[in-house]
C-alpha positions as CSV (number, residue, x, y, z in Angstrom):
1,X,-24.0,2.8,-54.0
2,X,-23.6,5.3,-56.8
3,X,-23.0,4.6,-59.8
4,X,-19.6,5.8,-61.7
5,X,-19.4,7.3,-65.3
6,X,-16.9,8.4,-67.2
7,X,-17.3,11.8,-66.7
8,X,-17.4,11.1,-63.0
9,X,-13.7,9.7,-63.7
10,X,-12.1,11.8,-66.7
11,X,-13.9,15.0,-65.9
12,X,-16.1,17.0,-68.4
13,X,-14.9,17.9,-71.7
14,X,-13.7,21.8,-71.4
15,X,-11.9,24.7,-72.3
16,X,-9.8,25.8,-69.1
17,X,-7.7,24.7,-66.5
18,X,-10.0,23.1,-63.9
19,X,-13.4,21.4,-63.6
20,X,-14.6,23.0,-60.8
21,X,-13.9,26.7,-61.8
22,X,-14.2,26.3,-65.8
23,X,-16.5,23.7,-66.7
24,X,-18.7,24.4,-63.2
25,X,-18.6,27.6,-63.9
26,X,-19.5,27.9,-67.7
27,X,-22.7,25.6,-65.9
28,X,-24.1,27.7,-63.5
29,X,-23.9,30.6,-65.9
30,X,-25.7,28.7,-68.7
31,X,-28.5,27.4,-65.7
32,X,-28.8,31.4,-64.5
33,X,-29.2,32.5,-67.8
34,X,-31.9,29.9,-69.0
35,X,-33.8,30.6,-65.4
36,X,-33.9,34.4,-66.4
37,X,-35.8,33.0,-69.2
38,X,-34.7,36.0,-71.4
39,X,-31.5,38.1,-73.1
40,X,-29.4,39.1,-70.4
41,X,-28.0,42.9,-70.7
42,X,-26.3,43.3,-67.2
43,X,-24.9,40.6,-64.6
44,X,-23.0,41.5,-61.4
45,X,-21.8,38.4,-60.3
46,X,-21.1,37.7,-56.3
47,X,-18.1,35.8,-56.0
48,X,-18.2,33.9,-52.3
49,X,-15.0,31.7,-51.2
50,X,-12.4,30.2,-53.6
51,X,-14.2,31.4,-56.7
52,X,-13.6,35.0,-55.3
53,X,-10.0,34.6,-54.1
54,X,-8.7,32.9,-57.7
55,X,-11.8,33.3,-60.3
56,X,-8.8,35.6,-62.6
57,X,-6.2,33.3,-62.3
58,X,-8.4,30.1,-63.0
59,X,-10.4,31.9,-65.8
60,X,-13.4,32.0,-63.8
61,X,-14.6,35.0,-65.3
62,X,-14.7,33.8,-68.6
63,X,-16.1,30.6,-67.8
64,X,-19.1,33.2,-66.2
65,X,-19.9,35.6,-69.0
66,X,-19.5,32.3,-71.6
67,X,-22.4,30.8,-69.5
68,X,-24.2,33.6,-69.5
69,X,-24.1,34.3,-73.0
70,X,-25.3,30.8,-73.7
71,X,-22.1,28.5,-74.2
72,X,-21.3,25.2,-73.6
73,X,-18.3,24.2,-71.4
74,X,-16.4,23.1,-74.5
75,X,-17.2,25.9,-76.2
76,X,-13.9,27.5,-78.0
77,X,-15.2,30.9,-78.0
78,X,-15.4,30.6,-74.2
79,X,-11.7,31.7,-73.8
80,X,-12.8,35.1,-75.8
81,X,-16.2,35.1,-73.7
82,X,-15.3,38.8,-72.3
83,X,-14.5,40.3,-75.9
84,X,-17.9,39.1,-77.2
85,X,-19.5,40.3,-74.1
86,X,-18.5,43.7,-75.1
87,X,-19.6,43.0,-79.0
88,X,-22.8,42.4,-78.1
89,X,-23.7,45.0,-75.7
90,X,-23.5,42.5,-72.1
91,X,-22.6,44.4,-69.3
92,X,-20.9,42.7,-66.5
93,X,-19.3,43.3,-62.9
94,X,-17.3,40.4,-60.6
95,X,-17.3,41.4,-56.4
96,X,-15.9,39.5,-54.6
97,X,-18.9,39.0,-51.3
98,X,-19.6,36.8,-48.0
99,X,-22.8,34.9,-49.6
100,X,-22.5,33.2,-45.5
101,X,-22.1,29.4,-45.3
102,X,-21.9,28.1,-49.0
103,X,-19.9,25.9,-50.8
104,X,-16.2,27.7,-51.4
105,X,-17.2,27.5,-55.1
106,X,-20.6,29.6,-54.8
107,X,-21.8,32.5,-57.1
108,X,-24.6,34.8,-57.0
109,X,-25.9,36.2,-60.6
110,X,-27.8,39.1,-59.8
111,X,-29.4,39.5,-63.7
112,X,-31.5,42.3,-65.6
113,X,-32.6,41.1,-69.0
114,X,-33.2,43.2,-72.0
115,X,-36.8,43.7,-71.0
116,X,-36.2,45.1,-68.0
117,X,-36.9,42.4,-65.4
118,X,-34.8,41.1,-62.9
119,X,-33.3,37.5,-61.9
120,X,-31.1,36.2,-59.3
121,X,-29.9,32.9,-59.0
122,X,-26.9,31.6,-56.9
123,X,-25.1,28.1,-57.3
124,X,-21.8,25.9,-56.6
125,X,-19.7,24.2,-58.2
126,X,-19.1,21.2,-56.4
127,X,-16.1,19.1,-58.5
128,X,-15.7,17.5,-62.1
129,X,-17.7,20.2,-63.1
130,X,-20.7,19.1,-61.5
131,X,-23.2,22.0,-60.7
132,X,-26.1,22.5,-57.5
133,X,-28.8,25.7,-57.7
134,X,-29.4,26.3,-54.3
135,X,-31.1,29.7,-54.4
136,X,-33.6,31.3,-57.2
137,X,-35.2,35.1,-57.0
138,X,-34.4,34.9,-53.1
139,X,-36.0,31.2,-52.4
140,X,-34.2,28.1,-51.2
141,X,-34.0,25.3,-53.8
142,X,-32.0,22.2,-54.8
143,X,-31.6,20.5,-57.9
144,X,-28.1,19.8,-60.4
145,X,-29.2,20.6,-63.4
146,X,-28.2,17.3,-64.5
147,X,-31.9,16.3,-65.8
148,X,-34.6,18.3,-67.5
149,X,-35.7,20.3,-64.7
150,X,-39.3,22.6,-64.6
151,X,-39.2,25.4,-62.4
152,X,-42.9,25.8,-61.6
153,X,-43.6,29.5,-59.3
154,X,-47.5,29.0,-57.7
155,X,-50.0,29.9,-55.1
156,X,-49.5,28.3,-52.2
157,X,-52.8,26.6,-51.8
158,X,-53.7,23.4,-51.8
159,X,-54.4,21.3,-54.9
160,X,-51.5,22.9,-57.2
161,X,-49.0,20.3,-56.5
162,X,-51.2,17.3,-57.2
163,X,-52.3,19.6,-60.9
164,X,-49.3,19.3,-61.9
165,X,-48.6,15.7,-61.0
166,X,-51.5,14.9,-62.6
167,X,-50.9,16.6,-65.5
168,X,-47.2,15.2,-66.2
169,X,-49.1,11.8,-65.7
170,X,-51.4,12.7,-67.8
171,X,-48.6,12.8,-70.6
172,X,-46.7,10.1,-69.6
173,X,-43.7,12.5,-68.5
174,X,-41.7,10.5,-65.6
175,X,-40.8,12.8,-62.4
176,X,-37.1,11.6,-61.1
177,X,-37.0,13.7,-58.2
178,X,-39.3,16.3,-57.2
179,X,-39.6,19.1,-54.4
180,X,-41.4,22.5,-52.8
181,X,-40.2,25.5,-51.1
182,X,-41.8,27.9,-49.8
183,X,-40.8,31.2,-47.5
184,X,-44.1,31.4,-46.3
185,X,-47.7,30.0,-45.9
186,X,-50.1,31.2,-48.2
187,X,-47.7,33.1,-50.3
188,X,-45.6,32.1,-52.9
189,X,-43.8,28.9,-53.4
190,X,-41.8,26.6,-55.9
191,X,-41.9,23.5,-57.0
192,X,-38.7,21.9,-58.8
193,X,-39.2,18.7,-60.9
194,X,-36.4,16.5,-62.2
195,X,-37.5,15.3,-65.5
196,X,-36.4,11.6,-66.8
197,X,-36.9,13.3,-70.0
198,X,-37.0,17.3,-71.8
199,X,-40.8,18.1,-72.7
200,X,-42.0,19.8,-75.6
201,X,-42.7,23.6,-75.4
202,X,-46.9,23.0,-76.0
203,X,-47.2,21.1,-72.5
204,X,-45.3,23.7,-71.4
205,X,-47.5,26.2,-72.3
206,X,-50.8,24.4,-70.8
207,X,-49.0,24.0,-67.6
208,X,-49.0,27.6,-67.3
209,X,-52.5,27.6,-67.3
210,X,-53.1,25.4,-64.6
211,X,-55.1,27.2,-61.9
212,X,-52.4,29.0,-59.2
213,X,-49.4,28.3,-61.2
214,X,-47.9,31.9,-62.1
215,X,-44.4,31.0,-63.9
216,X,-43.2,28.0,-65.6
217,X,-39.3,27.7,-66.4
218,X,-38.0,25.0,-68.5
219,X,-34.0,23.8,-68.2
220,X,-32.3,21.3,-70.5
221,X,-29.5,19.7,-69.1
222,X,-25.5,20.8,-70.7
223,X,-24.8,18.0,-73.4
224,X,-21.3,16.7,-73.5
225,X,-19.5,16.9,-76.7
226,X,-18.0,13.6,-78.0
């Protein structure tokens, strides 16, 4: 049986009308941005369902360009999120799209940072402004963003997975839940690890040398402010 919080029973603590299309939203913005790993300067966002019938009306929008530019659900500036967007130079475009059979509250961030690369991430919001990645740089994944979570890009070969395993045991980092995806043998795939706790940036940076890995993305979890 899972257990309740308060959060699970009050709802997050927000600036906007609803959970699902404020606080969710300001979420999966904040979890595309830090997966882009960089400064964002343009952001179409895909709007699929609910979010693309009512995202004006419900302030989904700003909720979106707040996320992107960094800030927190609770964040007071998030109601002005547009007018900063302009101040600093973020370009940004909402379309409404069929992103096929997704949660009514899905978006797709198609990103380019300021270096020039590109990023696309697409998530729901699922209620009480509770989040779920399901799709990064066109490969299936899963995970809430709930718990420090490393996005780990490798070879698809054996021996990788158990590296880095080894390695987080190595430094006494606790896995909480853990998965791979691949699109296809002996190309690329992605492991996602739920961490019980954030690691510093130095182990970071040696699991990037670990033989066949080829990207290493770090995510902290929102914090609440009480």
């Amino acid at each position: 049986m899972k257990s309740v919080g308060v959060f699970d029973i009050l709802g997050p603590i927000m600036i906007g009308p609803s959970s699902s299309h404020t606080a969710g939203a300001a979420r999966l913005g904040k979890v595309a941005r830090s997966v882009a790993g960089e400064e964002i300067s343009e952001v179409t966002f895909l709007l699929h369902g609910s979010f693309g019938k009512t995202y004006k009306g419900h302030g989904t929008d700003r909720a979106l360009v707040a996320g992107i530019l960094g800030m927190e659900p609770s964040d007071k500036r998030l109601r002005t999120s547009m007018d900063i967007a302009k101040e600093v130079g973020l370009k940004y475009i909402f379309k409404e799209a069929d992103l096929g059979d997704e949660h009514p509250n899905t978006v797709k961030f198609i990103m380019k940072t300021k270096s020039g690369s590109h990023c696309e991430v697409m998530g729901s919001s699922i209620g009480g402004g509770s989040i779920k990645i399901t799709e990064v740089n066109g490969n299936r994944v899963q995970f809430t963003g709930e718990y420090p979570t490393l996005i780990i890009s490798q070879k698809d070969v054996p021996g990788v997975v158990s590296n880095v395993t080894a390695f987080l045991y190595e430094k006494e980092i606790n896995i909480a839940f853990m998965s791979v995806f691949r699109k296809q043998k002996g190309q690329i795939a992605t492991m996602i690890f739920e961490l019980d706790n954030p690691i510093e940036k130095e182990i970071i940076e040696n699991i990037k040398t670990l033989e066949n890995v080829s990207k290493v993305i770090m995510i902290n979890p929102v914090q609440e402010e009480v």
